[in-house]
N, C-alpha and C positions, 0 to 999 in steps of 0.2 A: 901634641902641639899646643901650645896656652893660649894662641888666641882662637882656635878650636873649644876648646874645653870653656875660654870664657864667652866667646857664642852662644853655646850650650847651655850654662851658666847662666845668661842671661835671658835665656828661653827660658830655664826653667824659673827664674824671677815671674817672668811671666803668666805663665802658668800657673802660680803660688797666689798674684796676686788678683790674678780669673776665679779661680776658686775661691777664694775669700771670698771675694764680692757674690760667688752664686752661694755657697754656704749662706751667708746672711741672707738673701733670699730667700731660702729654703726653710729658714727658722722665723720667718717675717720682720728681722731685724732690722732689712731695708727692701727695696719693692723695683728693685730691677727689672725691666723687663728683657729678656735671653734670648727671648724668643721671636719673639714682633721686632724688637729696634734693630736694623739692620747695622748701626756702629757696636754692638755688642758680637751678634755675628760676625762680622769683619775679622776684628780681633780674634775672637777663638779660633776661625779659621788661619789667621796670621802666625800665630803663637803654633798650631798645628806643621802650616808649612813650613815654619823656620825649623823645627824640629826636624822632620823628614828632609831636606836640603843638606840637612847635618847626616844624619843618617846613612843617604844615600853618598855626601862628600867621604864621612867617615870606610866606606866600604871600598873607596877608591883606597887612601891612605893606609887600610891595616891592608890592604891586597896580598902582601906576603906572611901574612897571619895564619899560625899552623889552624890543620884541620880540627884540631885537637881543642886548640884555644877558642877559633870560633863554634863549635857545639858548645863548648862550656859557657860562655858567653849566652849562646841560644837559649839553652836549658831555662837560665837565668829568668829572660826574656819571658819562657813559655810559663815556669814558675810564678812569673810576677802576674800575668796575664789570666791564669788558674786565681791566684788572690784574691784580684780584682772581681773574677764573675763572680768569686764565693760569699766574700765581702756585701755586694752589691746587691744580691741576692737575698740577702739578709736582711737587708736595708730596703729596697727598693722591689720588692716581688714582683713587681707588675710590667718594671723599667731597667731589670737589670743589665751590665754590662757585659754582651754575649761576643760583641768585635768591636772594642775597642782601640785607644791607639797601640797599645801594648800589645793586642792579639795582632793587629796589623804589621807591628813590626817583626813579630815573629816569622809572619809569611813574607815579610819585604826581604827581609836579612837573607832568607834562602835563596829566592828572588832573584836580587840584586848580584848574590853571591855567584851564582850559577850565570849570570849576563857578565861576569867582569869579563871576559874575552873580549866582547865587542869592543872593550873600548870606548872610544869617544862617537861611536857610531848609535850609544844605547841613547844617544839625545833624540835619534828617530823616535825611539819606543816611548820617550816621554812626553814629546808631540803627540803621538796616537790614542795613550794612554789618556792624558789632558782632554783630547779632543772628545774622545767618544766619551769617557766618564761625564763632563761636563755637556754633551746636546746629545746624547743618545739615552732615550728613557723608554722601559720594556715595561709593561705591568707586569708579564709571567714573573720579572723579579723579585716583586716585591714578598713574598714568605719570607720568614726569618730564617728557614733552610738555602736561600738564595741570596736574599739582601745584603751578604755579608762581600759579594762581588762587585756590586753599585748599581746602575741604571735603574734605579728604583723608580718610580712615579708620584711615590709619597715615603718621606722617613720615618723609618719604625718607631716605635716608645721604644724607646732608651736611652741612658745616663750616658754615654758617650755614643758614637757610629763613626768609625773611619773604612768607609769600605775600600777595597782595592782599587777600583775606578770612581774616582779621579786619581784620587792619593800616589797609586805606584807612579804614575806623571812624575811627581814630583820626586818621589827616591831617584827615579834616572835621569833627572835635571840636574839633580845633585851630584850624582855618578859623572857627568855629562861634563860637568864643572871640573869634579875634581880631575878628570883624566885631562882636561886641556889645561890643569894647573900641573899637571906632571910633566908635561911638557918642559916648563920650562925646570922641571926636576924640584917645585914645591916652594918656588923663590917668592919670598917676601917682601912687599916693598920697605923700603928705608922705614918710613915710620912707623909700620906695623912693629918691624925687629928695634926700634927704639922703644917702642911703648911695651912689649911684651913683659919687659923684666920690672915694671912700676904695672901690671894688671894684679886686681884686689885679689889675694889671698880666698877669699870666702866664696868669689864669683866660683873662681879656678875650680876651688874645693866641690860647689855645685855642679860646674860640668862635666867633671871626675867621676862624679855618683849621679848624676843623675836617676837611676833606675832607682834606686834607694829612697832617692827623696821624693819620687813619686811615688812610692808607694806608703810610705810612712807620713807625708805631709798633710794627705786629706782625713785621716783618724786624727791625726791631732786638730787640725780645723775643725771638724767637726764636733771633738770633746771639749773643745772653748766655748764655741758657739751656743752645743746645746746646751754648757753649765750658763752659759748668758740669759740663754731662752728662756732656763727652767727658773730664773732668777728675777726675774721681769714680769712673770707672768702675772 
């Protein structure tokens, strides 16, 4: 559906231009702070949600997706997810990314997949999920053999962290969404189905590939940057 795909598309602008801004950080091009300013925060968390919304809407929409097509898809997922630690690892030894949002969606997709039955009743599970991820904190959690489920006490070192508490919240808000949009069998309002056929070519193209361009977008960032760095020094 294209204004799906340009949703998407527009998250991952997003997320393109989140990272630019911490790359240059990371090479001391500029001095962001990521970590302390809680409008920096905001945003990465914002840019995360709209993603999973999509996600979890997405899982409503392909519902009659052979079993077939969704493992292929998954693989993908689990593939890009494998990249990312290996990558990072490489990069980052100390911080690498071990659940990220990629690993996350791995576990969401199956998740989600295995709740579509409920229906519109999976909006309980994303209250619960919400509630307890966001005011229930365990220390026992916090190992990196556990951390990857949430109620941490404190967040691990690492280049991303999307644990499953809070986050699934939000895949079955999405879910939640899309099955009271099937109701009405997926109907658009007037002006969405007027603007659809004039949305940008290149957004469309970005929410098409998404998976792609996350994974190929932050090696080019960062072969800029550091030719910048090494360049300045």
């Amino acid at each position: 559906m294209p204004i799906i795909d340009a949703l998407r598309g527009f998250a991952v602008c997003m997320m393109i231009a989140y990272h630019t801004c911490y790359d240059t950080t990371f090479f001391r091009l500029t001095h962001f702070q990521f970590l302390t300013d809680w409008r920096w925060m905001a945003w990465r968390d914002g840019i995360v949600t709209s993603f999973l919304l999509l996600v979890g809407l997405s899982l409503v929409l392909a519902e009659r997706q052979s079993a077939r097509g969704f493992i292929k898809r998954w693989w993908q997922i689990v593939g890009g997810a494998a990249c990312v630690s290996v990558a990072s690892y490489y990069l980052f030894p100390n911080s690498f990314i071990y659940f990220g949002i990629l690993h996350f969606n791995a576990i969401a997709a199956l998740i989600g997949r295995g709740l579509l039955p409920l229906g519109w009743r999976v909006g309980v599970l994303a209250v619960l999920a919400l509630a307890i991820g966001l005011f229930v904190q365990i220390p026992a959690m916090n190992p990196n053999w556990l951390n990857w489920i949430g109620l941490v006490t404190q967040k691990p070192v690492t280049e991303d962290y999307v644990p499953l508490l809070p986050w699934l919240g939000v895949v079955f808000a999405g879910m939640a969404l899309g099955f009271c949009w099937k109701r009405t069998q997926f109907a658009l309002p007037q002006w969405v189905r007027a603007l659809q056929p004039h949305l940008p070519q290149p957004l469309l193209w970005l929410g098409r590939h998404s998976l792609l361009v996350y994974l190929i977008h932050q090696p080019i960032l960062f072969a800029l940057f550091y030719a910048q760095y090494t360049l300045t020094r």
